[in-house]
N, C-alpha and C positions, 0 to 999 in steps of 0.2 A: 577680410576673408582670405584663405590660403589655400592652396591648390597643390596635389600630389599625385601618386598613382601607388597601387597594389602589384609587387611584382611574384608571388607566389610563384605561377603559373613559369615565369621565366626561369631555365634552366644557365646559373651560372652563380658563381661564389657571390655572397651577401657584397663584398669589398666590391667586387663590378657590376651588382646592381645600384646601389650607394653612388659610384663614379656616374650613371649612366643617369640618375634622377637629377642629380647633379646638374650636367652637362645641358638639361634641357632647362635648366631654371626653375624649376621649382621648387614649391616652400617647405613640402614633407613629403617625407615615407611612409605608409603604409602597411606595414609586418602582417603578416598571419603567423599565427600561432607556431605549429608546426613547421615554416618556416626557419623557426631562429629555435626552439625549442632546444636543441643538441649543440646551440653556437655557444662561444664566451658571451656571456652577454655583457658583461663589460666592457668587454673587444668592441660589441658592435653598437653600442651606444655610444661610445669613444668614434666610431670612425663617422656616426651620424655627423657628431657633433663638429667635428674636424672638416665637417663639409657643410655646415651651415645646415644644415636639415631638421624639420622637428620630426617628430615621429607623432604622428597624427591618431592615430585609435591600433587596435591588435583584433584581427579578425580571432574568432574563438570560437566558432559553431560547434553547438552539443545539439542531435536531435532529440530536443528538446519534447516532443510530438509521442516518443515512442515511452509509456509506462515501464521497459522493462530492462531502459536503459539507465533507469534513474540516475542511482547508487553512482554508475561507473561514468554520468556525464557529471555529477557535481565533483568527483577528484577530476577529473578532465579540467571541469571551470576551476576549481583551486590550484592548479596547475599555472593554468592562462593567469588567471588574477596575478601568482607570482610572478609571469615574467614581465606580466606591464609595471607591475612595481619596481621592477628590476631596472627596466627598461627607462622608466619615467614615460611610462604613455599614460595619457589621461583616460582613453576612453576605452573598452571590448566590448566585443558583440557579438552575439546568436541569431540566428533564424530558427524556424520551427522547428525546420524538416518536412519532408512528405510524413504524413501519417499513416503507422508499418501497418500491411494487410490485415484483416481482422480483428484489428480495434478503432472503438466506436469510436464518432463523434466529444459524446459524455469523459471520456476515457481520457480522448488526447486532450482535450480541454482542459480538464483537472490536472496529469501531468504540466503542461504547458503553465498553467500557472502558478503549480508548486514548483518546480523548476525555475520557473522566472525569480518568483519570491524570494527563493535558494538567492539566486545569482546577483541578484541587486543589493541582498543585504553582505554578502561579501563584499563584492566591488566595494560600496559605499564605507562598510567597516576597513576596508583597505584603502580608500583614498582615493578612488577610483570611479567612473561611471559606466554602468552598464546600459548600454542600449540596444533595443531590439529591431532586429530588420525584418521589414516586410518582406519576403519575396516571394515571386511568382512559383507555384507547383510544389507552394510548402502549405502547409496547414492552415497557418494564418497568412492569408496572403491580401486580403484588403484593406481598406479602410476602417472599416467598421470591426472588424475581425483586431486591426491595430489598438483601435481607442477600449474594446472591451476586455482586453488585455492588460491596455494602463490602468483602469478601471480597478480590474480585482490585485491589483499589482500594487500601485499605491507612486509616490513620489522620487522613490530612489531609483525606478524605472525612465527612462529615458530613449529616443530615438535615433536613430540612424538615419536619413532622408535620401530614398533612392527612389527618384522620381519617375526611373522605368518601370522597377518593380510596381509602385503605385499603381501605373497605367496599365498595367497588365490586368489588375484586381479591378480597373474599371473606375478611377477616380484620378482626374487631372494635375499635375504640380500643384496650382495656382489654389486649389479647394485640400488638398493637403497643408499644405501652408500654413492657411485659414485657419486651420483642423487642429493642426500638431505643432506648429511651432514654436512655442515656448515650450517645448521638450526635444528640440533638436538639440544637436552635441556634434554630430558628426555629420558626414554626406559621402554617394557616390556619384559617377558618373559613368553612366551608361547609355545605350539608345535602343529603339525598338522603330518598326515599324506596320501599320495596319494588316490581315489580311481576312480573308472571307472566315478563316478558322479562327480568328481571334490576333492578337499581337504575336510579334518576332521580334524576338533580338537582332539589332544590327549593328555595325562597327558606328560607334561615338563620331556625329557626324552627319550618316547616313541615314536617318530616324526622323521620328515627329516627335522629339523630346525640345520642346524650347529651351535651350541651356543660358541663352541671352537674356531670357524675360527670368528664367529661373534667377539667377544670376544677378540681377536689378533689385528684384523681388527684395532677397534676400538683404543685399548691401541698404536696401530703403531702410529695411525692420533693423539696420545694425549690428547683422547675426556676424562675427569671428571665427567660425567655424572655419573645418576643411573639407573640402569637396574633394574627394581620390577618384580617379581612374579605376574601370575595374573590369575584369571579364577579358583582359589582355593578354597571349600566348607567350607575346614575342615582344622585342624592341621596336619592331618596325609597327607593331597596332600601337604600342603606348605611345609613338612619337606622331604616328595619324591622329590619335584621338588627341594628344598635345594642342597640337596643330588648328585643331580646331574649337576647342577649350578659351585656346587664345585667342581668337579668331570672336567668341561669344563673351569675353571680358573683353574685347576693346570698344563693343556694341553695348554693354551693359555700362562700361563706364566701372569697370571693378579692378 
């Protein structure tokens, strides 16, 4: 198993976020799309490489939810598909999206899965995997909502494993698992915590996401994957949630 973080969110040159993934020991990077989009991208798979880093998946979200975005989110994904080929990343990925006011159910569903269909059969045609993330306050954001998706999708469809977003939607790591994994690829790391209104996000750590049992789980089933860091502003959350990352691989035995 290998371990990384998403540094989108951080404000500073690709070269000193590279240094900074670096520095804390870990196995990969994380890219989002837009990220690196306008870089050399030869440059910055040279400077991965020069640091030991893989580059683990290329976040690529199109909302995918919305019928009226279609057109303009599959040049979006042929976009992202080129740079992971570029790049040499194995994996990209989407979420739904919220689904835009005024359209139905029936509606985002059908887009949602001509869009997927779209995006898996490129990835795949390019060497690549596409996988879909759950997450919370998007369209699809459960379990079942996840599997009825692979469903009409077929096998070039593939998952993302983010066990917060899971728990949002009301189904446990351990019964995800179960559920989806011989279509994981990829993973993140994040936390959540209870409240009377439902779940909240919290800083990696602070939550009721078991990342230790997660973490066991996984290394039992023999899964290689990379588990990224995510929802991080700054250096100082990605090295708290580090911090504790390792803290749930020394308990897991990973």
């Amino acid at each position: 198993m290998q371990f990384g973080s998403m540094t989108g969110p951080i404000k500073a040159p690709i070269e000193e976020k590279l240094d900074f993934i670096q520095s804390l020991g870990m196995d990969v990077w994380h890219p989002a799309s837009n990220e690196v989009d306008k870089e050399d991208l030869g440059l910055v798979k040279e400077m991965a490489a020069a640091r030991g880093l893989g580059l683990s998946a290329l976040a690529a979200g199109v909302p995918m939810s919305d019928p009226a975005k279609l057109e303009d989110n599959l040049r979006k994904w042929d976009r992202s598909v080129e740079i992971a080929v570029a790049l040499g990343i194995p994996v990209l990925f989407s979420r739904a999206f919220p689904k835009p006011e005024g359209v139905g159910d029936e509606d985002a569903w059908r887009a949602c899965i001509e869009c997927s269909r779209y995006m898996a059969r490129k990835a795949a045609d390019s060497g690549v995997k596409f996988a879909f993330e759950t997450d919370h306050f998007n369209f699809i954001d459960t379990l079942e909502g996840t599997q009825r998706l692979l469903a009409e999708v077929g096998p070039d469809m593939w998952i993302n494993f983010d066990p917060c977003n899971f728990y949002f939607g009301g189904a446990k790591p351990m019964e995800v698992i179960e559920a989806l994994y011989d279509r994981f690829v990829h993973g993140h790391v994040k936390d959540c915590f209870d409240t009377p209104e439902g779940p909240k996000e919290a800083p990696v750590g602070q939550g009721v996401i078991p990342y230790d049992t997660i973490f066991a789980e996984l290394k039992k089933r023999g899964w290689n994957g990379a588990m990224c860091i995510e929802h991080c502003k700054d250096k100082e959350c990605v090295a708290a949630a580090w911090k504790h990352v390792q803290a749930m691989r020394k308990i897991a035995g990973v």
